[in-house]
N, C-alpha and C positions, 0 to 999 in steps of 0.2 A: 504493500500500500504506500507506503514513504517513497519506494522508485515512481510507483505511478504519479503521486502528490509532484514530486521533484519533476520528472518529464514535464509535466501539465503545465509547470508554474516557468518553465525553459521555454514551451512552446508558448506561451503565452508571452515570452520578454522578448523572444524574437520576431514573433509574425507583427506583420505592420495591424495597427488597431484600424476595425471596422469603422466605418465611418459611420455618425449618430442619427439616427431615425430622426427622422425633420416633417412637420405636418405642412409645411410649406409650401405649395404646389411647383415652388421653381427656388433654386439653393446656383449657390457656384463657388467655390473658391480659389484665389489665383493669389501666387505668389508674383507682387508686380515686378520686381527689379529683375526677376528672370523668366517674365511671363510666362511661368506654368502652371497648367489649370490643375487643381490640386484634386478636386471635386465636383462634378455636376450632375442636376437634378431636373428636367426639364428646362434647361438652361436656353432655349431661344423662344419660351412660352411667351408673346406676347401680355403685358400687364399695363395697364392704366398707372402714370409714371407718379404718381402723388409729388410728395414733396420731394422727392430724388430727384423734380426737376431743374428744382435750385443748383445743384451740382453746375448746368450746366450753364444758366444765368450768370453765376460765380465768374465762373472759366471766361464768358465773355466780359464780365467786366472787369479783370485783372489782367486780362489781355491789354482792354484798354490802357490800365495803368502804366503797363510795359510798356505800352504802343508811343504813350505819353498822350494819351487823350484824355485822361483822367487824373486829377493829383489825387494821390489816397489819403490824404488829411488835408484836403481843401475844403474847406466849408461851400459849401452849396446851398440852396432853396431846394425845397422840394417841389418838385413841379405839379403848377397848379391843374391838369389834368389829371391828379392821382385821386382828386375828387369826384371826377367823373367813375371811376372803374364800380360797378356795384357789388359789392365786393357779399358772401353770403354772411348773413347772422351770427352762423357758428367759426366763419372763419381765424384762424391764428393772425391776429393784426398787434402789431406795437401802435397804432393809433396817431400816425403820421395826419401831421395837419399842412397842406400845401402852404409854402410859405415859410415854413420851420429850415433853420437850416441844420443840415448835419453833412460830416464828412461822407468821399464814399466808402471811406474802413467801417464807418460804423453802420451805413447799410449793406454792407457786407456782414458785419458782424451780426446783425436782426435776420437777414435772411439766411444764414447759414449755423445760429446758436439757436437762435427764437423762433425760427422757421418761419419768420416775419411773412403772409404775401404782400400786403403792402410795403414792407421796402425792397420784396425782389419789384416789385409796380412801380417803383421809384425808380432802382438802379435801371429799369427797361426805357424810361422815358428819362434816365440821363443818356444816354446812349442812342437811340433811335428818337423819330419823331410819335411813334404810337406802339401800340401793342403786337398789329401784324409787321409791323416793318421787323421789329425785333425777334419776333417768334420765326418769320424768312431769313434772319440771321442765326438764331439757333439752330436751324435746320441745316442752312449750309455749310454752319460747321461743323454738324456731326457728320455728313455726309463728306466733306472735303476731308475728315479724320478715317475716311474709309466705313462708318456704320451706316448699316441699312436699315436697320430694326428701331431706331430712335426717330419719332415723332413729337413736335412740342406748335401747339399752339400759342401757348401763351406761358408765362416768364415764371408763374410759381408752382404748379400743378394742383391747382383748384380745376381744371379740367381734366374732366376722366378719359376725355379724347387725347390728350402726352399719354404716347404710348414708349415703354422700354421693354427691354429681356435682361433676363438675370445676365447671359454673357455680356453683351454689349455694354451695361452702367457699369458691372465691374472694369472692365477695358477701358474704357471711358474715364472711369477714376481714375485709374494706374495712367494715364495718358496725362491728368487733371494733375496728380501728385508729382509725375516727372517734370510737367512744366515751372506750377508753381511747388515746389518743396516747402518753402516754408510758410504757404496756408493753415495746415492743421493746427499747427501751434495757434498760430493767432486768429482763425477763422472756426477750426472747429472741435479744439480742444478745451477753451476757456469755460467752465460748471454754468459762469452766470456774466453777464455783463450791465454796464451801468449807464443810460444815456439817457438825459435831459434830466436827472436825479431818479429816475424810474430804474429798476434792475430788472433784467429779463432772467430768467432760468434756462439754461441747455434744457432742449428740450429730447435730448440724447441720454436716455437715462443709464445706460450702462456707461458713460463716465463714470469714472473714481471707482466702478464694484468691478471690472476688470482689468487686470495686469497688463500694463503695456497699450490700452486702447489709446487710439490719438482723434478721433471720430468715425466715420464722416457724417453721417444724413441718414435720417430716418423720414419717414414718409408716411400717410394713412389719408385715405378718401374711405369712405364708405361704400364706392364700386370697387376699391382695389384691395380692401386689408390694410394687414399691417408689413409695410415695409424696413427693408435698413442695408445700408450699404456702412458694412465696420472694418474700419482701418484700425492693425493693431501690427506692433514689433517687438520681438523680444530677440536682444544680440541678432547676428546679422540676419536675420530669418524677419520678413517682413509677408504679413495677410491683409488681403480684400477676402471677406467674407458676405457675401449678399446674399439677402431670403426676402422673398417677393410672395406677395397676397396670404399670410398667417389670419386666421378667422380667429374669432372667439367671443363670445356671446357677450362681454362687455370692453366699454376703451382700457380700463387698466388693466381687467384680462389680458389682454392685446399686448401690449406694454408688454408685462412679464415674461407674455409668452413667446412673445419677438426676440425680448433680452435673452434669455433662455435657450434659445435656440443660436443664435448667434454667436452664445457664449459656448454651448458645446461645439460648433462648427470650429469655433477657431481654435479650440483645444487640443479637436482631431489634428488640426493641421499643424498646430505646434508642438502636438503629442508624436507623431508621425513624421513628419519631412525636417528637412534642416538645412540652410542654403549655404553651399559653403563655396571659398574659393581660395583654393588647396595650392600649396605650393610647387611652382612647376618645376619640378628636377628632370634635368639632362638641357638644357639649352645652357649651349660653350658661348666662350668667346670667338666671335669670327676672326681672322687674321686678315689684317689691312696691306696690301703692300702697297709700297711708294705713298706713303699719305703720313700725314704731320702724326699721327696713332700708330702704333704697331697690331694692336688690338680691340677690339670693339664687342661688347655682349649685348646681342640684342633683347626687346623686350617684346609685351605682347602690343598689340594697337590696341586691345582694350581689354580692362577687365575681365575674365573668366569665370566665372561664379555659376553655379549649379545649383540647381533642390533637388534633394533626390532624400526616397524614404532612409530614415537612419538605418535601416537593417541594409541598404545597400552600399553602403559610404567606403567600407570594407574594401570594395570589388572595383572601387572608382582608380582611374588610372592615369598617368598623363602620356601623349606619345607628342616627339619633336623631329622636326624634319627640318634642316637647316643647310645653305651653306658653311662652307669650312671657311673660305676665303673670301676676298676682294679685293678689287685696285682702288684706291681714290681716285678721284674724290666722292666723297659717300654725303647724303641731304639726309635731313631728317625725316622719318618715315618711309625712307626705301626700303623695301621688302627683300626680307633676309630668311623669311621660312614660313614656318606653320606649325602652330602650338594646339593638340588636341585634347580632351578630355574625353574619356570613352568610359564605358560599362560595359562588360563584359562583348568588349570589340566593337562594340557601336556609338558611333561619335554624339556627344550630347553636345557639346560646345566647340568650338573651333577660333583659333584669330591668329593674323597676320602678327608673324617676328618684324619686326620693324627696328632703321635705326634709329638709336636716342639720341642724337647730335648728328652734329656735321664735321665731314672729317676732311679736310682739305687738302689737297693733291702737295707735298713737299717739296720744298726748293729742289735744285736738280740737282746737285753732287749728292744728299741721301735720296734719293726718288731712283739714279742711277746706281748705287750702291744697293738697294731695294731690287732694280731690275734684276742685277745681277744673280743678286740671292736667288732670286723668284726659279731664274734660267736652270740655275744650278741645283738647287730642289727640283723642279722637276727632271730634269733628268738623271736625275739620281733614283728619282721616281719610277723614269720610265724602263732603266738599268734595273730594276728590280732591288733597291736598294731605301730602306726604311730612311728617315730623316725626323 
């Protein structure tokens, strides 16, 4: 009985853990920095985009700020159009009065803490001249981003017509996160925020009750469920975990039952994968002839990094393909080989050896002196004689 006890509890530390039963009707999880889908669950199920449309609003108007269309701590007016929008009874509003000024950080910060629609209605008509113009800008940018599946009428998703897929808003994020990096922190990580003496609360409740969460956006219409697209990192291992349309017979129901789930997806994923970028052994120095260097060690052109479940890490490998030599003069970024990463023979990553510097061609008494060497190893070489 103790052999069996022992096997069971062996077999159970090595097999990768099952992924967790989700009522979801669409799940996905992706590691973004090495876009691999870690998990999916009816992951192109069209869904009515609730408040995940903000993501996208965000994206445009930080772009702005890049663009320099925007200053992100310019005080502005709120535009007196934002009176027209009829906005519904029950909607999430911070209670923007046309006329009021606030920065666009801090409509940024209502529509992506507070879920504000009225200041994603603001941020649309700082930007565009009305609602469709803006929502034709939304559009063409998830489409010029290469997604098909993203539809947005209009700027906060109070429309059940913003249609997303679980793949696509994750993708979408990790697209969102590569651009602006350091949104989370100040966009959608902060518990509560404070504007015009009022505090708003995240309206992200799994802040502070899980390890490592940095946001992003949770979502709920009453045609769509309960949404959430959650950003979370522990060491280099970074999650998008998204769960689209969770029911549940009341709102704070909903709430838990979204955290909940979300919190077990990302568990699996941090229970299970581990992204790593392994140090690459066997890439030499190349040998320079005729050039101001004798020697040169190439690098990769980028990063190598991997997720791969922990039970496989083991079995991970690197292979390098290089020249030996070169003549000057060498630029930077001339290609010098090919650095792989494989699993059991099959390549998961790959990047260009490249040089690190520039190595310039040698005045001519050592460049000649070089020549000569060069003549004289190889045909020592071609004598069948080692060197």
């Amino acid at each position: 009985m103790r052999i069996r006890a022992f096997l069971l509890l062996l077999a159970a530390t090595l097999l990768p853990a099952a992924p967790p039963p989700l009522s979801a009707p669409s799940a996905f999880l992706l590691e973004p920095t090495t876009r691999t889908v870690l998990y999916e669950k009816q992951a192109d199920l069209p869904h009515p985009a609730a408040s995940l449309t903000k993501l996208v609003t965000a994206y445009l108007a930080l772009q702005a700020v890049e663009d320099g269309l925007l200053q992100e701590d310019a005080l502005l007016p709120v535009p007196s159009a934002l009176a027209r929008i009829p906005f519904p009874p029950d909607a999430s509003l911070a209670g923007l009065a046309p006329g009021t000024t606030l920065t666009p950080a801090q409509l940024l910060s209502l529509t992506l803490i507070y879920s504000a629609n009225d200041a994603a209605y603001a941020l649309a008509l700082l930007l565009a001249p009305d609602i469709p113009a803006f929502a034709s800008r939304m559009n063409r940018l998830v489409h010029a981003m290469g997604y098909t599946h993203l539809f947005f009428e209009e700027p906060s998703g109070l429309s059940p017509r913003n249609t997303i897929t679980a793949r696509e808003i994750a993708l979408f994020a990790a697209d969102y996160l590569d651009r602006f990096p350091s949104a989370p922190a100040r966009y959608h990580a902060p518990r509560a925020l404070t504007v015009g003496g009022r505090t708003y609360l995240n309206r992200n409740t799994l802040l502070g009750r899980y390890p490592g969460l940095e946001g992003l956006k949770t979502g709920y219409l009453e045609e769509s469920g309960f949404h959430i697209v959650a950003y979370a990192r522990r060491g280099p291992t970074s999650l998008i975990a998204v769960l689209l349309g969770i029911q549940a017979p009341g709102y704070w129901e909903g709430m838990q039952e979204r955290d909940r789930q979300a919190a077990a997806l990302l568990d699996y994923g941090f229970d299970t994968y581990l992204t790593t970028e392994p140090p690459l052994t066997g890439i030499r120095p190349v040998r320079i002839w005729g050039g101001t260097h004798s020697t040169l060690t190439p690098r990769p052109a980028r990063p190598l990094r991997v997720t791969l479940a922990r039970t496989d890490l083991p079995r991970l490998s690197v292979e390098v393909e290089q020249v030996s030599e070169r003549w000057a003069p060498l630029h930077p970024g001339e290609r010098l080989g090919t650095v792989r990463l494989l699993l059991d023979g099959t390549v998961l990553a790959e990047s260009s050896l490249i040089a690190p510097q520039h190595v310039p061609r040698a005045p001519f008494f050592p460049f000649l002196a070089d020549l000569l060497s060069w003549i004289w190893h190889h045909l020592l070489a071609i004598l069948g004689y080692a060197t």
